[in-house]
C-alpha positions as CSV (number, residue, x, y, z in Angstrom):
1,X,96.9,105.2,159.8
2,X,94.5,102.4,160.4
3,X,91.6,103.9,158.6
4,X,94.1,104.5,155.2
5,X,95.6,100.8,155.9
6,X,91.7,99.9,155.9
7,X,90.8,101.7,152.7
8,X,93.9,100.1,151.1
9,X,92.3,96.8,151.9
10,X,89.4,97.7,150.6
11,X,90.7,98.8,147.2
12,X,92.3,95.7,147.0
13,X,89.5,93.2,147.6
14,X,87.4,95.5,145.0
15,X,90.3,95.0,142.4
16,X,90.0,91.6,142.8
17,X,86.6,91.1,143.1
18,X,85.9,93.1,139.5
19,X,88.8,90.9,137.9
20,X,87.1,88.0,139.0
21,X,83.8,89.2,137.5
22,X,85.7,90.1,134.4
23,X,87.2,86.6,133.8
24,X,83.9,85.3,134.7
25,X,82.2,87.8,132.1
26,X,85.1,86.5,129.4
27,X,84.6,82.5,129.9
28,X,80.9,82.8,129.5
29,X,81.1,84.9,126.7
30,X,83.6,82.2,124.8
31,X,81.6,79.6,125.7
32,X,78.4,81.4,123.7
33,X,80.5,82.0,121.2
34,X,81.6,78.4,121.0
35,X,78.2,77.1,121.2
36,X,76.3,79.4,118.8
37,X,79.6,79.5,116.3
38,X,77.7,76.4,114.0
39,X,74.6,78.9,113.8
40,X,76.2,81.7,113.0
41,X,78.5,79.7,110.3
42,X,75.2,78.5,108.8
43,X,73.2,82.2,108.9
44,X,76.0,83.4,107.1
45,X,76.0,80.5,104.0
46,X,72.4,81.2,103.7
47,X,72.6,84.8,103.7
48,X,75.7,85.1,101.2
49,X,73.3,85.0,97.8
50,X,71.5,87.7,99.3
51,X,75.0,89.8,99.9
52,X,76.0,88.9,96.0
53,X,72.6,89.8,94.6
54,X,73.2,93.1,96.7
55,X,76.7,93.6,94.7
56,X,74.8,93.0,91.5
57,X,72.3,95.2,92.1
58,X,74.5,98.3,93.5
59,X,77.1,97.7,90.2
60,X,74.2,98.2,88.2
61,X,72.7,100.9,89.4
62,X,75.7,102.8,89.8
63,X,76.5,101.8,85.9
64,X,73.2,103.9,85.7
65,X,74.4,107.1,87.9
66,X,77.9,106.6,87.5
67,X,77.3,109.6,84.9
68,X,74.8,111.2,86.2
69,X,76.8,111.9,89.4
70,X,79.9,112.5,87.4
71,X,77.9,115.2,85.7
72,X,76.8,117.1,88.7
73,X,80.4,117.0,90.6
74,X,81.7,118.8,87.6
75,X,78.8,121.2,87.5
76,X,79.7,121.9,91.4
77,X,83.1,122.2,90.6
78,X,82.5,124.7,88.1
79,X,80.0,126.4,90.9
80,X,82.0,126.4,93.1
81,X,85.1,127.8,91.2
82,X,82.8,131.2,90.3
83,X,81.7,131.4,93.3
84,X,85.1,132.0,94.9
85,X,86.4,133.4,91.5
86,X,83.7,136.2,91.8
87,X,84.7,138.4,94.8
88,X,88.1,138.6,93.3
89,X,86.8,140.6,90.1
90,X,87.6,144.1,91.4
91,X,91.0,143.1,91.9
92,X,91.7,141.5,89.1
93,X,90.3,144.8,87.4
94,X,92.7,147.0,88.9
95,X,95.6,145.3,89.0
96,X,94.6,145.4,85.0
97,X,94.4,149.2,84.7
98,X,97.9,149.5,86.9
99,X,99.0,146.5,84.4
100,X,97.8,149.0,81.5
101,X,99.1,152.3,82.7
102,X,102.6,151.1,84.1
103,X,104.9,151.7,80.8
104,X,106.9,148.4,80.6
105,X,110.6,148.2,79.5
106,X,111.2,147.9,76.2
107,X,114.5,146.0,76.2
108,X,115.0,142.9,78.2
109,X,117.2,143.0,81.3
110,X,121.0,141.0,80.3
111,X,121.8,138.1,82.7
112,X,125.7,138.1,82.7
């Protein structure tokens, strides 16, 4: 009973000792983030021509390939739709001979 009592003990002062470290880990964290905050705020002014010439540049070249791209999802489309469209020939061409060979009613059924 001792020896779980002990363990318990143990678990406990570990607990405590990681939640220690943890708050410890959190304030010096903040106060990096408070100190290098002005840098950051600066790095970001200077960097946001570069991040609008970036928009520019993308707009434009996708003005160029907008089409382009446009062109070949269609064509895969259209792939695509054969592909699976092509297995089912065979039974598309007998359910077209039954379709044929099946005489069909000549007078519509009444709905009364």
């Amino acid at each position: 009973m001792i020896v779980l009592m002990a363990l318990a003990v143990l678990a406990l002062v570990l607990v405590a000792v990681f939640l220690v470290f943890t708050a410890l880990a959190f304030l010096a964290r903040l106060v990096f983030w408070i100190l290098l905050f002005p840098l950051r705020l600066v790095f970001w002014i200077l960097w946001l021509p570069f991040l609008l010439l970036k928009m520019i540049v993308g707009g434009l070249l996708m003005l160029l390939a907008g089409p382009i791209l446009a062109i070949v999802a269609v064509a895969g489309v259209v792939i695509i739709g054969i592909a699976v469209a092509l297995p089912l020939i065979p039974l598309l061409l007998i359910a077209f001979c039954v379709w044929m060979l099946v005489p069909g009613s000549k007078h519509p059924a009444v709905i009364s």
